[in-house]
VEXTOR-35323 format. One record per residue (C-alpha): residue number from 0; residue in three letters; x, y, z. Coordinates in Angstrom, 2 decimals. Example, Ala and Ser with C-alpha at 12.3 -4.5 7.8 and 13.67 -1.06 7.14 Angstrom:
residues 2
> num:residu:east:north:up
> 0:ALA:12.30:-4.50:7.80
> 1:SER:13.67:-1.06:7.14
***
This chain:
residues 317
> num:residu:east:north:up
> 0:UNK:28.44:28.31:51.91
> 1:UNK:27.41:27.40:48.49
> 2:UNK:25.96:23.98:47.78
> 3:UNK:28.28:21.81:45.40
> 4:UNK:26.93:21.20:41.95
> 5:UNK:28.24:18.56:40.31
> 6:UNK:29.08:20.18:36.50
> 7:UNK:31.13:17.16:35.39
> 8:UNK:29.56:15.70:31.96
> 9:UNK:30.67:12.25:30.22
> 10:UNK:30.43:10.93:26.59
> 11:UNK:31.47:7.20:26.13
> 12:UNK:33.90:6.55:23.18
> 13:UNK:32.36:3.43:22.82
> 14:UNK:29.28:1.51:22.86
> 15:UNK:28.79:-2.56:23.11
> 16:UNK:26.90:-4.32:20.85
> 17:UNK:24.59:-7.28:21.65
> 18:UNK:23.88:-10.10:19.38
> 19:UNK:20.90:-12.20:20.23
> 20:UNK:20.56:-12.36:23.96
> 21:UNK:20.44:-15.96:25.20
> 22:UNK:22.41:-17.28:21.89
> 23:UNK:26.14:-16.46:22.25
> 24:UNK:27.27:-19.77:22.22
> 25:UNK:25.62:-19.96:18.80
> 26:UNK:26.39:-16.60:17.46
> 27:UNK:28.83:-18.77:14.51
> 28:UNK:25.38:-20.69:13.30
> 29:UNK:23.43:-18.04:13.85
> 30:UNK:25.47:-16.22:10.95
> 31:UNK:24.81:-18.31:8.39
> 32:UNK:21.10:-17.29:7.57
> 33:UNK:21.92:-14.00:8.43
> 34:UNK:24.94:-13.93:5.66
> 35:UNK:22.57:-15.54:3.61
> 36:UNK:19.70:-12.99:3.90
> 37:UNK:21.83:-10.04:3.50
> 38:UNK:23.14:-11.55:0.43
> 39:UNK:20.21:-12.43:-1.09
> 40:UNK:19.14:-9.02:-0.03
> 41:UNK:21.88:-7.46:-1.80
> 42:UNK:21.76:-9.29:-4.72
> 43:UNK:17.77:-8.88:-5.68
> 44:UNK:17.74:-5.61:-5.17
> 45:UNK:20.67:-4.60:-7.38
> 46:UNK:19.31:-7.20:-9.92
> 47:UNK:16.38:-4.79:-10.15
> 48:UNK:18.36:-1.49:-10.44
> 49:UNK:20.47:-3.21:-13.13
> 50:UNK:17.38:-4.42:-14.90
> 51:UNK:15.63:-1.18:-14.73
> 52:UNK:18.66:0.56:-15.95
> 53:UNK:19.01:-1.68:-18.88
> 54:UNK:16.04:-2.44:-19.95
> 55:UNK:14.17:0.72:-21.90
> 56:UNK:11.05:-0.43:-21.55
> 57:UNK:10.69:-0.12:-17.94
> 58:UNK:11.88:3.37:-18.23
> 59:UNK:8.35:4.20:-16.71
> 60:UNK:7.27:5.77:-13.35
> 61:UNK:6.22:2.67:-11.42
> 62:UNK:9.68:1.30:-12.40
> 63:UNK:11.60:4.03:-11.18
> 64:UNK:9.96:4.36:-8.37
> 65:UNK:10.38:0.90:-7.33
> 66:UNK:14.46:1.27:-7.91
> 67:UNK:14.68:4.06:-5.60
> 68:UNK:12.52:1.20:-3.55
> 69:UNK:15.46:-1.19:-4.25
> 70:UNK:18.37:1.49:-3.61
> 71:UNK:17.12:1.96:-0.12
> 72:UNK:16.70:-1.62:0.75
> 73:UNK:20.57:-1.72:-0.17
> 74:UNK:21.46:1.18:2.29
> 75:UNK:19.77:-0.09:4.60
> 76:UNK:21.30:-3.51:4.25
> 77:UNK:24.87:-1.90:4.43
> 78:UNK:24.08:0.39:6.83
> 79:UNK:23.77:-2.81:9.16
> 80:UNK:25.52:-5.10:7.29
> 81:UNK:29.41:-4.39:9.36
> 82:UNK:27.99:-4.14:12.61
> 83:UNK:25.75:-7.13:12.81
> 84:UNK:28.08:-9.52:11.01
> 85:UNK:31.30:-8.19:13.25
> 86:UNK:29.13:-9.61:16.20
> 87:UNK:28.19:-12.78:14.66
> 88:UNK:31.09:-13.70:13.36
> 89:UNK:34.26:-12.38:15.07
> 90:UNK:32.43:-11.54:18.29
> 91:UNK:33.65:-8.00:17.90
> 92:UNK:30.76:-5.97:20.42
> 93:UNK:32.75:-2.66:20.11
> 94:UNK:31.55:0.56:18.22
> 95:UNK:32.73:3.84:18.51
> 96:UNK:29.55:6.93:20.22
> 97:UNK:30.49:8.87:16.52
> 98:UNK:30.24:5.80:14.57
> 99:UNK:27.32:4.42:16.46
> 100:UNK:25.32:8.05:15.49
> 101:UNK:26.51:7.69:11.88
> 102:UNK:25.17:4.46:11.81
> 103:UNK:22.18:5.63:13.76
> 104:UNK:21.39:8.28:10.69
> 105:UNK:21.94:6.79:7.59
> 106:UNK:20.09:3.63:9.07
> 107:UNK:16.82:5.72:10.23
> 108:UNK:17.51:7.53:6.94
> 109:UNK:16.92:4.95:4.97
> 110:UNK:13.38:3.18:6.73
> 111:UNK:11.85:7.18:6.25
> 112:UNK:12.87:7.23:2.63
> 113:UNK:11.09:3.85:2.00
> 114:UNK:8.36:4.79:3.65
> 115:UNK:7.97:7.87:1.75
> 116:UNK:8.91:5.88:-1.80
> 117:UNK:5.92:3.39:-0.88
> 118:UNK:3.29:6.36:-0.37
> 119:UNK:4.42:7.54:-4.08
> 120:UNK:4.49:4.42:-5.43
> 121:UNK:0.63:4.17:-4.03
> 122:UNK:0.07:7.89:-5.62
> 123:UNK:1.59:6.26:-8.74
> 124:UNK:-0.80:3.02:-8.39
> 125:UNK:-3.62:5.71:-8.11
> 126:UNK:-3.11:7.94:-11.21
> 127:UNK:-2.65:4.88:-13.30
> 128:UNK:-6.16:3.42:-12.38
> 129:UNK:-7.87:6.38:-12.21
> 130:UNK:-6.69:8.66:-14.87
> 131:UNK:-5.19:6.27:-17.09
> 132:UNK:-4.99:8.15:-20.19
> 133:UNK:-2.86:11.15:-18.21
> 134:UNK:-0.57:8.91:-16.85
> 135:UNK:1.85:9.69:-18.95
> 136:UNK:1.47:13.54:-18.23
> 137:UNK:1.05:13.85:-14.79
> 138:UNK:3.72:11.71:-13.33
> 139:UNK:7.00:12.90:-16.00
> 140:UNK:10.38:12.98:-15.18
> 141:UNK:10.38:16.39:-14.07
> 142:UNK:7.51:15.48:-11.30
> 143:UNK:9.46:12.17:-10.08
> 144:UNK:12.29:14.17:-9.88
> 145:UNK:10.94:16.71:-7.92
> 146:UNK:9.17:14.21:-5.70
> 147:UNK:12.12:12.66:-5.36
> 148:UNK:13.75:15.86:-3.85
> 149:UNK:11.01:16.39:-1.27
> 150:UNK:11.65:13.33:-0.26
> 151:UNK:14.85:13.52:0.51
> 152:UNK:14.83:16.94:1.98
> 153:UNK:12.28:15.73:4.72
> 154:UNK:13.69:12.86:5.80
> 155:UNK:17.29:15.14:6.26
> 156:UNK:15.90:17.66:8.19
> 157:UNK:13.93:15.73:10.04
> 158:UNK:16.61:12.96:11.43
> 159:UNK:19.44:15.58:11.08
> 160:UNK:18.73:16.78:15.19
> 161:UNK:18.86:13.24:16.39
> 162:UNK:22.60:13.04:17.17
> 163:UNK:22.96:16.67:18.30
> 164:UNK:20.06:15.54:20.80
> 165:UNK:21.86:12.36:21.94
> 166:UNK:25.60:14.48:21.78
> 167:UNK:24.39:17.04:24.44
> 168:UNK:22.90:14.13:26.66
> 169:UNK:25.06:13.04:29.93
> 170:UNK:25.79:9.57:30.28
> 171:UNK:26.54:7.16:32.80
> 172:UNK:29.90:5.80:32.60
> 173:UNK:28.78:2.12:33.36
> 174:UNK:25.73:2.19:31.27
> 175:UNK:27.32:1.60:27.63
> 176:UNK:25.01:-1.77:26.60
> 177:UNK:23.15:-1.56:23.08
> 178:UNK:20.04:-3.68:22.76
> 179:UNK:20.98:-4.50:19.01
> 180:UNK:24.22:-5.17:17.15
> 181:UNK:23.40:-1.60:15.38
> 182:UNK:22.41:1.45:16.76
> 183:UNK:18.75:3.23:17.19
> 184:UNK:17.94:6.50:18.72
> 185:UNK:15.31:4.87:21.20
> 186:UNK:18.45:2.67:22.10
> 187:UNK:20.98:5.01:22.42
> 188:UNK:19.28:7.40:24.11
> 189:UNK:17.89:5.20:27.53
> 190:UNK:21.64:4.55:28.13
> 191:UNK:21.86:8.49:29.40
> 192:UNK:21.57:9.66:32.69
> 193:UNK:19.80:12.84:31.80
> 194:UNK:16.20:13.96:31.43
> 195:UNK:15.53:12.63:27.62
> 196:UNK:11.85:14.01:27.52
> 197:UNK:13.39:16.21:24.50
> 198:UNK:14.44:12.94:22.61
> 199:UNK:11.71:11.29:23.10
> 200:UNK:8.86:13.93:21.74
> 201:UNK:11.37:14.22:19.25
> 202:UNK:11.33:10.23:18.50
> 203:UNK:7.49:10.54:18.32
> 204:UNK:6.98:13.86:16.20
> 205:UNK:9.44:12.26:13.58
> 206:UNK:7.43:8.99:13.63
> 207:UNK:4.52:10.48:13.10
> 208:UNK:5.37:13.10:11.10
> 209:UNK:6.85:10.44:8.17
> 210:UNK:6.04:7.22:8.90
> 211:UNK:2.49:7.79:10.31
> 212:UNK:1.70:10.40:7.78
> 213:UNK:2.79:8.14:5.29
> 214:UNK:0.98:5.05:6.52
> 215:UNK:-1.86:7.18:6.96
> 216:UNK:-2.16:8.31:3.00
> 217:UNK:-1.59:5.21:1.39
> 218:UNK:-4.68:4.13:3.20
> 219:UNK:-6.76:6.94:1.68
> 220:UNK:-5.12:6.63:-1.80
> 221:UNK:-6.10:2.77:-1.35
> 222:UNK:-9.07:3.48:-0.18
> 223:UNK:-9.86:5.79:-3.53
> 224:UNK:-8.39:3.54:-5.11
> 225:UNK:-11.13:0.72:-4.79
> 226:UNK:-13.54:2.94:-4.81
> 227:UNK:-12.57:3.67:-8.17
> 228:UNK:-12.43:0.25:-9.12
> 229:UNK:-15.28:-0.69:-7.85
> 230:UNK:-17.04:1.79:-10.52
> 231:UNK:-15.48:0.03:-13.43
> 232:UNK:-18.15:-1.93:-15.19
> 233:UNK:-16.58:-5.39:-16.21
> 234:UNK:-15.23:-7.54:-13.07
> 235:UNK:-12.23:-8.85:-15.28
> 236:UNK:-11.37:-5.04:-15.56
> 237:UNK:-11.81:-4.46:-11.70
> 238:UNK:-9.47:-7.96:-11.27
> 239:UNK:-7.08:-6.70:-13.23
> 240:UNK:-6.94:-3.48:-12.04
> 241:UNK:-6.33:-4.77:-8.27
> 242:UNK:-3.74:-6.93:-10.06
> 243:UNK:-1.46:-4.17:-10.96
> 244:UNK:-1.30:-3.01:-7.06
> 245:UNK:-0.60:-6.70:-5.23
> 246:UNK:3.29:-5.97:-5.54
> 247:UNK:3.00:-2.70:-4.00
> 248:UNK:0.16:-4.02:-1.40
> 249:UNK:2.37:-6.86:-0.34
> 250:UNK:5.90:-4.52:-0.22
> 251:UNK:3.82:-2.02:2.16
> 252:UNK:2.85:-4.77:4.48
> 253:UNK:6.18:-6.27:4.53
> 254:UNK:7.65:-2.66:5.69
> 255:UNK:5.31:-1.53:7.97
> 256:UNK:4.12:-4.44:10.25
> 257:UNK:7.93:-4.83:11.65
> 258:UNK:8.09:-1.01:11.82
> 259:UNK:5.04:-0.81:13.74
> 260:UNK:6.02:-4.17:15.39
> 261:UNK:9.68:-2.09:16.81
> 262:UNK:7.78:0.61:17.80
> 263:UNK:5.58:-0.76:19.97
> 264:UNK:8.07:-2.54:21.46
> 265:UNK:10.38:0.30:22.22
> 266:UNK:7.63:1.90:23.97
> 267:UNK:5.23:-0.91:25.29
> 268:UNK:6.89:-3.77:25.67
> 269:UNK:10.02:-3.75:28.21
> 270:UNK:8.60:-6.58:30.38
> 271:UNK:9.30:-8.86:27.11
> 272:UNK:12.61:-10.80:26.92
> 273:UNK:15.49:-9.18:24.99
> 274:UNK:15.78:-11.89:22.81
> 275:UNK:11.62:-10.86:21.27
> 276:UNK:13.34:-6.97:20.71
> 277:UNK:16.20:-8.57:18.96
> 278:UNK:14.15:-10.56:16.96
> 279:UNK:11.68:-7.87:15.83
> 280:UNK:14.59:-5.60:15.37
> 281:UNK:15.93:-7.95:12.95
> 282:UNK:13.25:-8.93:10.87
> 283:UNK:12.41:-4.96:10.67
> 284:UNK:15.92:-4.85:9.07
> 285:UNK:16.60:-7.30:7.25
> 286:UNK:13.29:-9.19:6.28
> 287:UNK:11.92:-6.04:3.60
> 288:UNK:14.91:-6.22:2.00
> 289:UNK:15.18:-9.51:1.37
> 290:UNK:11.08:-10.14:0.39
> 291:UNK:10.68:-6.99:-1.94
> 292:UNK:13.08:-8.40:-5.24
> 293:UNK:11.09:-11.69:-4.62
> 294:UNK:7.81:-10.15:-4.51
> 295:UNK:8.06:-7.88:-7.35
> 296:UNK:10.31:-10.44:-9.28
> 297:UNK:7.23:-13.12:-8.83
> 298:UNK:4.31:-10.75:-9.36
> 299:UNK:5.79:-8.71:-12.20
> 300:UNK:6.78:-10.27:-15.24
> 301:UNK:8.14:-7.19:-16.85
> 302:UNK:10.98:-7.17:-13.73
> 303:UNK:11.48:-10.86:-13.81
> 304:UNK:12.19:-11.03:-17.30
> 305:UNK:15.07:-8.09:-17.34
> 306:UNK:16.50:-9.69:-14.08
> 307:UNK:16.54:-13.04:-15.95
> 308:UNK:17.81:-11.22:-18.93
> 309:UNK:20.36:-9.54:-16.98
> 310:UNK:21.59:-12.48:-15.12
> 311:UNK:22.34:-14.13:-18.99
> 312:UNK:23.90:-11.24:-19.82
> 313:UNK:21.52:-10.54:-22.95
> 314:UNK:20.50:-6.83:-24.56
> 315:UNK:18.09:-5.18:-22.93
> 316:UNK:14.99:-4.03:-25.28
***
């Protein structure tokens, strides 16, 4: 006789949520800073689109750049923005294996583009300090745009097999408990009962292929970018130079430490206590969007005078 095989396959409908592990009881407190963050987050960053839009003088690469910078920090605000506060608030852990994978996209979505926007804002950074007087024609419309649509393009075909891989997987019917109160395709995909070697050298090729690429060039353009300063002859040119790249120094650093931070965690770090992934997890979400209108609203005067302009309600020149 014929050995049985068991064929059967399951799919959940439904995932549970966690908030912070350890902190139920407090989940009602708990949701006051984070209402507060992902308000402020929402608000500075469309403050800067509508100040860019307004305001003809910052019609200019940099500028454009850094609202795409600002869009994504609002996607990725809203993209966990329902989930998180449903926990917090209402104590609702529910979300539905479809929904959980939509979230799962546009949320990844999101991180890549800003990574990608950051390493042409640094290519940006570079022409203007190098090649001053071709600024103007090297970075135009048409080339933004363009860059703009490579951009994109990547980033959808390379997240758009991450829920096909985690649809085929078989799951284990009691095994339905997110780490987060949102969805990640690290997370998602230890709760099969399946081989996942597929998923995960698909994790890591799409890491490195955006992320660590893009990590990886805004170090060289940095690093050709001081040594192109350093060749300027007057130190007050050199200072200001370095001046015009703090905003974008300090918005890389904010992005990438907690996204280097979550994925050594994922990988490294599951002797740790839940409540140090939830944390990280959180302040790779929620923190860049809430720091980059404050740093580019402090270190740029052209941006914090059309946001102040735009919060009076005055012309834009």
């Amino acid at each position: 006789s014929q050995p049985f095989i068991n064929i059967s396959f399951f799919q959940p409908q439904s995932f549970l949520m966690t908030g912070i592990p350890g902190l139920e009881a407090a989940h009602g407190w708990i949701s006051i800073p984070f209402s507060s963050m992902y308000a402020v987050a929402l608000t500075g960053n469309c403050l800067i689109l509508l100040a860019v839009k307004r305001t003809h003088s910052l019609h200019q690469p940099m500028y454009y750049f850094l609202s795409v910078l600002a869009l994504c920090d609002v996607g990725l605000s809203l993209s966990t923005l329902p989930s998180t506060l449903a926990v917090l608030w209402f104590n609702c852990h529910v979300i539905s294996f479809h929904t959980c994978l939509i979230q799962m996209f546009f949320l990844h979505s999101f991180s890549m583009v800003e990574s990608s926007v950051l390493l042409a804002m640094s290519f940006d950074r570079f022409v203007a300090i190098s090649s001053p007087l071709c600024y103007a024609s090297v970075l135009t419309n048409n080339v933004i745009i363009r860059i703009g649509a490579v951009i994109v393009a990547r980033e959808i075909l390379s997240l758009f097999p991450g829920s096909f891989l985690l649809k085929r997987l078989n799951y284990c019917p009691g095994k339905i408990l997110l780490s987060h109160s949102f969805c990640f395709h690290a997370d998602v995909m230890k709760l099969a009962c399946a081989d996942i070697t597929v998923n995960i050298l698909y994790g890591l090729y799409v890491v490195l292929s955006t992320v660590g690429i893009d990590s990886l060039l805004i170090v060289i353009s940095y690093a050709l970018i001081l040594h192109t300063v350093m060749g300027l002859a007057s130190p007050r040119e050199r200072v200001c130079a370095l001046n015009t790249c703090v905003s974008h120094i300090l918005a890389v650093l904010v992005f990438y430490i907690p996204v280097k931070g979550v994925s050594m965690i994922h990988r490294f770090g599951r002797h740790l206590f839940h409540i140090v992934h939830a944390l990280v997890a959180y302040v790779y979400l929620v923190v860049p969007p809430v720091l980059n209108p404050i740093i580019y609203s402090v270190k740029s005067k052209p941006i914090r005078g059309a946001m102040f302009r735009v919060l009076r309600g005055k012309d834009q020149s």
